[in-house]
C-alpha positions in Angstrom: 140.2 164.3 150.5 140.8 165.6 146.8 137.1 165.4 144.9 138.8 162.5 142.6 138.7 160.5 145.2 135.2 160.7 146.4 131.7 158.9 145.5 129.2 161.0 144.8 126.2 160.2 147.4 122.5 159.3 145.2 120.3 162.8 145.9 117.5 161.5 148.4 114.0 162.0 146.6 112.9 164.6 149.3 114.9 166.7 147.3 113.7 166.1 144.2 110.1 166.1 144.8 110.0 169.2 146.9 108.2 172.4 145.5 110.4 175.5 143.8 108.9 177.4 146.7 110.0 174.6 149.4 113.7 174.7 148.1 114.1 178.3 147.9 112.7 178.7 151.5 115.3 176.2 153.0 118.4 177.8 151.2 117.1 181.5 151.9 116.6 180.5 155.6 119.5 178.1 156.1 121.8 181.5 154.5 120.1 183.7 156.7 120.9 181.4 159.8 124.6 180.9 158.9 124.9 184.4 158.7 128.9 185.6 157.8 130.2 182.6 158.3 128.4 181.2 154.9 129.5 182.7 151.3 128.1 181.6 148.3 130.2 182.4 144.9 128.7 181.7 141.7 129.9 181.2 138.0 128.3 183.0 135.1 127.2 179.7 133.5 125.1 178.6 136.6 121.6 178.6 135.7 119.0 181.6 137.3 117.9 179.1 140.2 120.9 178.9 141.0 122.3 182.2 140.6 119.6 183.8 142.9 121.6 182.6 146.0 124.8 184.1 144.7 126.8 186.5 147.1 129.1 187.6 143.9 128.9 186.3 140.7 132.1 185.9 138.4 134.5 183.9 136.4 136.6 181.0 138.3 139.7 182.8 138.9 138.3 186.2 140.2 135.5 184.1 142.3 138.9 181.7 143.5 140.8 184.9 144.0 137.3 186.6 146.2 137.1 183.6 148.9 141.3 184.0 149.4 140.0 187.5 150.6 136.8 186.5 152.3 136.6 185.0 155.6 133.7 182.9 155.6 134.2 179.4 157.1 132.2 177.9 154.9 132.2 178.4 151.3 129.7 176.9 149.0 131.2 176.7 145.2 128.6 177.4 142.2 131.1 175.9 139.9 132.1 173.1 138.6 134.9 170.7 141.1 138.4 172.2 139.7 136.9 176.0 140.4 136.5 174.4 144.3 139.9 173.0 144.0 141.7 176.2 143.1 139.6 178.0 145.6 140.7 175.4 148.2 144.3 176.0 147.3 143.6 179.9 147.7 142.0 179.7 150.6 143.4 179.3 154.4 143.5 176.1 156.1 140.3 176.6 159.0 138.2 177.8 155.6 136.2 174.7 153.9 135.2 174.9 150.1 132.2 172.5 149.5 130.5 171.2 145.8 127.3 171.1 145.7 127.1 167.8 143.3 130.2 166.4 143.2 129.3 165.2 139.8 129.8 168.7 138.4 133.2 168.1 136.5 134.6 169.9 133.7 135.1 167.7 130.1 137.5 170.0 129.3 139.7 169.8 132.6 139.4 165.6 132.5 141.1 165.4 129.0 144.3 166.1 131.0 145.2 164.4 133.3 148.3 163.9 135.5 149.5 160.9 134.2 149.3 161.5 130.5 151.0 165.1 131.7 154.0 162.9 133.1 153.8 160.7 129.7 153.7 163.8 127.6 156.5 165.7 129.4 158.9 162.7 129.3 158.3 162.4 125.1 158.9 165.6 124.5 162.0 165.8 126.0 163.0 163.1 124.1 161.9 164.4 121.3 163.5 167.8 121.5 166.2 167.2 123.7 165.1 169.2 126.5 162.7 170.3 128.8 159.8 172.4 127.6 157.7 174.8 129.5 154.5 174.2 130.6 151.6 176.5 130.7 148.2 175.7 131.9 144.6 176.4 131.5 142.6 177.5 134.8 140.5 175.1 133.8 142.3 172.0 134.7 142.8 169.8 137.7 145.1 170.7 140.8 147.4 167.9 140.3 147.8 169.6 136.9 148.6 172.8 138.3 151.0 171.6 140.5 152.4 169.8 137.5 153.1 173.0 135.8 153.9 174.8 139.2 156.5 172.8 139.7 158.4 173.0 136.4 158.2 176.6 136.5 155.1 177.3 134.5 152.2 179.6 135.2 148.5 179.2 135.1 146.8 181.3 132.6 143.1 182.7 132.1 141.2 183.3 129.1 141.2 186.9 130.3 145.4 187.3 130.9 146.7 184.5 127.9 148.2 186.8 126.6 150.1 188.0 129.0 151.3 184.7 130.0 152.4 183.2 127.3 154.2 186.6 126.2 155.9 185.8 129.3 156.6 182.1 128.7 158.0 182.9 124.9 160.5 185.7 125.9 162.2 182.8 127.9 162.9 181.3 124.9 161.6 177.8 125.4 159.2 175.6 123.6 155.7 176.4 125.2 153.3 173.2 125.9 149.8 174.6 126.7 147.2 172.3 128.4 144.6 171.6 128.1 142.7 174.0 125.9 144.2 173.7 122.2 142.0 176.8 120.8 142.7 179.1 123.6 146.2 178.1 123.1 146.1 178.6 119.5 144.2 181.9 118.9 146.2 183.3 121.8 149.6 182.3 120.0 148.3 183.5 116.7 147.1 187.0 118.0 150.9 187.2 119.3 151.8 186.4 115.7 153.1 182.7 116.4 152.2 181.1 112.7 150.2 178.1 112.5 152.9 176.4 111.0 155.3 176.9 114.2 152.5 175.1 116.3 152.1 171.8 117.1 149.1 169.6 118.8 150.2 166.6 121.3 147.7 164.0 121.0 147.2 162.5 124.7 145.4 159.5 123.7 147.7 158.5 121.0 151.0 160.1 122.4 151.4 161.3 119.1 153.1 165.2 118.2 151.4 166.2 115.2 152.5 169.2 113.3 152.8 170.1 109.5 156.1 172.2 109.3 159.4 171.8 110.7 159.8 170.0 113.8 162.8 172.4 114.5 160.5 175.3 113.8 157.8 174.3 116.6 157.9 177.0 119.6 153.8 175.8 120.8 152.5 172.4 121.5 149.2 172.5 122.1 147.3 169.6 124.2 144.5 168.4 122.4 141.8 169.4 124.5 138.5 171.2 124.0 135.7 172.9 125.5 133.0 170.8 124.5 130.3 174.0 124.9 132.2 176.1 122.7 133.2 173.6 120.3 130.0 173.8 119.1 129.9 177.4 117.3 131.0 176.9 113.6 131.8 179.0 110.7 128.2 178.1 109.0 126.6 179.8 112.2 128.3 183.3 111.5 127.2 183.1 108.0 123.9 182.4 108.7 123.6 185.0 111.2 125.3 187.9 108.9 122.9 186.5 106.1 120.2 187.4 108.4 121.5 190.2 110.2 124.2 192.2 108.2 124.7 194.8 110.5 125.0 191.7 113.6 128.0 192.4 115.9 129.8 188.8 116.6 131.1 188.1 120.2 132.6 184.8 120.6 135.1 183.3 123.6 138.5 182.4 122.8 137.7 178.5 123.5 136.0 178.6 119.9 137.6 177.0 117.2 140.5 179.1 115.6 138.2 179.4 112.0 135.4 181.0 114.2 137.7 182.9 116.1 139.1 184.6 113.0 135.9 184.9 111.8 133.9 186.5 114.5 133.8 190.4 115.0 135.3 190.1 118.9 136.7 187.4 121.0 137.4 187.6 124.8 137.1 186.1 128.4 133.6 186.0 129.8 134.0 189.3 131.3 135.2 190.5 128.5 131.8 189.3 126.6 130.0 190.9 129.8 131.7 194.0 129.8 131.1 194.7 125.9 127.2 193.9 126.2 127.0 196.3 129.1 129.0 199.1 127.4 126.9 198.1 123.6 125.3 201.0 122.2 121.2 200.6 122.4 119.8 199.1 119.3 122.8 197.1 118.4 122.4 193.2 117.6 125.4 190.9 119.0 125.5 187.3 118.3 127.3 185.6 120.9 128.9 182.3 120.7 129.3 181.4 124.8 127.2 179.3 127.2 123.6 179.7 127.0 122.8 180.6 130.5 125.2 183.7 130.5 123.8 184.4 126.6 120.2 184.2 128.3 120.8 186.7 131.2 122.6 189.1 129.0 119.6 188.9 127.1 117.0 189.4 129.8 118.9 192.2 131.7 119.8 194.3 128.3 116.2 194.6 126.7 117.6 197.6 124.7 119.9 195.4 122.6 119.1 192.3 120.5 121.0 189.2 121.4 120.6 185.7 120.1 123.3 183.1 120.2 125.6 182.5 117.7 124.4 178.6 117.6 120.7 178.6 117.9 120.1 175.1 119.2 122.5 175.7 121.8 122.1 174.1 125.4 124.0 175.2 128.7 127.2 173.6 129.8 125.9 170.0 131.1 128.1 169.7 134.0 128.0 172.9 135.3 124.5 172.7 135.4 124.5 169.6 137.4 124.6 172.3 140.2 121.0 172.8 140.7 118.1 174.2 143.4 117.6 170.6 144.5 121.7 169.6 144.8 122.2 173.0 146.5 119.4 172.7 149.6 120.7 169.3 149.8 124.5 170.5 150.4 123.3 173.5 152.8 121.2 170.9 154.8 124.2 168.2 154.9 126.5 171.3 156.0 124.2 172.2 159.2 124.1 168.6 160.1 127.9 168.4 160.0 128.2 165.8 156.8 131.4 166.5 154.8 130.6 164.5 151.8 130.7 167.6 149.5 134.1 169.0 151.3 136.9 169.9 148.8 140.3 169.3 150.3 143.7 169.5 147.7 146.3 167.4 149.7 149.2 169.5 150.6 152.0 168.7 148.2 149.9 169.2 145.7 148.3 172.3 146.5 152.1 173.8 147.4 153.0 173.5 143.5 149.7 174.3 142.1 149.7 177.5 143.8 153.3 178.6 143.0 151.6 177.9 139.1 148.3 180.3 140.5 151.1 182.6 142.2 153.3 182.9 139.4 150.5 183.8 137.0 149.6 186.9 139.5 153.0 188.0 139.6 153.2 188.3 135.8 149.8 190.1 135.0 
């Protein structure tokens, strides 16, 4: 059963009224009990109560790309659902992914979706008199992934864009790049694509907006956001170097192209990770990602100062619908044999979504 499909069950209030201590207890001993044959990955973003249970901690792809190697029978997704449906896809047939709240979905992902991809694809060929290639942001559903799989596209990550669509350009087609227009765009830029050559397709409206030459246009960006990262502006950099002149900015690549350009360093989440780790002590970063991840960097590098780049920041809603209460409630629904929280991508779909998953690991 795809997770579109599926009603979210209410939580029971035993859950919700039970102690820290009581909740920890059951998921420790319920782990401990399933032994091997439970595996646990968790996404940077999930908050600490959370994230204490993890077996590995990542980003979706390399947790997605983990449980294809893993042989767990049971794998319990910290994630939001299209990380559980790309780790489905990944994974063999006797493994089961499972969501801990099925109402942990991604705003960014929903803004695309397969019927407005079908809409899209049949305009612009219309428009431009063929076929254009389609690339596509992890961070989407499977039925978009197997939109793009089966055209020929690739999947891309914040981490390997620019690999991709390096890729996608020497083929000499016109690019369309869901669902993430700021990835799309800073990664185009940085490849020196002009802003002029780009153009934005407007879902909603099924409108292609663009300010040069419609000849010209080699990107069409969906209009899509992260609505986390969204929420860094160029007044927050200034106000931090105001304060902070010597302040090192770190933003991710879903930021706006004017904060992008503005910051010190843009990257992937590990890429954040990796240059907090390696920072030299006494350094200041301000970084502009989601506050859980900002908050553990903070707490595990006491030699550094880090703030984020928005101070009135909050954590990404939905992936913090995963929580202590949702995740006892999944473990204790799994040992009584309940599938509710199952993730299953139906076959012809998940054939073509991993050919896009495929292709992108053949290219980087």
């Amino acid at each position: 059963m795809n997770i579109m499909t599926q009603v979210p069950e209410r939580i029971p209030e035993y859950y919700l009224s039970a102690t820290t201590e009581e909740l920890e207890k059951k998921v420790s001993g319920i782990k401990e009990e399933m032994g091997a044959r439970l595996f646990m990955p968790t996404h940077h973003y999930q908050k600490d109560e959370v994230a204490q249970f993890a077996d590995v901690m990542g980003d979706s792809l390399q947790l997605a790309r983990i449980c294809k190697d893993h042989e767990a029978e049971y794998i319990i997704f910290n994630g939001v659902h299209f990380m559980a449906e790309t780790a489905d896809i990944l994974t063999a047939d006797h493994q089961n992914v499972y969501l801990p709240d099925l109402n942990a979905g991604c705003s960014m992902a929903d803004m695309a979706n397969i019927d407005q991809a079908l809409i899209c694809d049949r305009e612009l060929s219309g428009i431009f008199g063929e076929s254009v290639l389609p690339l596509t942001y992890v961070n989407s559903s499977a039925a978009i992934k197997s939109f793009v799989g089966e055209r020929g596209g690739s999947c891309v990550t914040s981490g390997n864009a620019k690999k991709v669509i390096e890729w996608a350009l020497a083929k000499g087609r016109r690019i369309l790049f869901l669902p993430d227009q700021h990835l799309g765009r800073n990664t185009a830029f940085e490849l020196g694509v002009p802003l002029e050559k780009m153009a934005v397709w407007d879902p909603v409206n099924r409108r292609l907006e663009f300010d040069g030459d419609r000849e010209d246009i080699q990107i069409i960006l969906w209009k899509g956001f992260c609505s986390v990262h969204e929420k860094f502006w160029p007044i927050h950099i200034e106000n931090v170097r105001k304060r902070m002149p010597d302040v090192n900015v770190l933003v991710h690549p879903e930021c706006t192209h004017e904060v992008v350009q503005m910051a010190d360093y843009d990257g992937s989440t590990k890429y954040i990770i990796d240059m907090i780790n390696n920072a030299a002590p006494g350094t200041s970063w301000a970084i502009g990602t989601e506050m859980n991840l900002v908050n553990r960097l903070k707490e595990e590098n006491p030699h550094l100062h880090i703030e984020s780049l928005n101070p009135i920041m909050c954590p990404c809603l939905t992936m913090n619908r995963i929580d202590l209460p949702h995740l006892a409630w999944c473990l204790d629904k799994i040992v009584a044999g309940d599938t509710q929280n199952l993730i299953k991508v139906d076959g012809e779909t998940a054939h073509y979504a991993k050919e896009s998953l495929e292709r992108m690991l053949s290219i980087v």
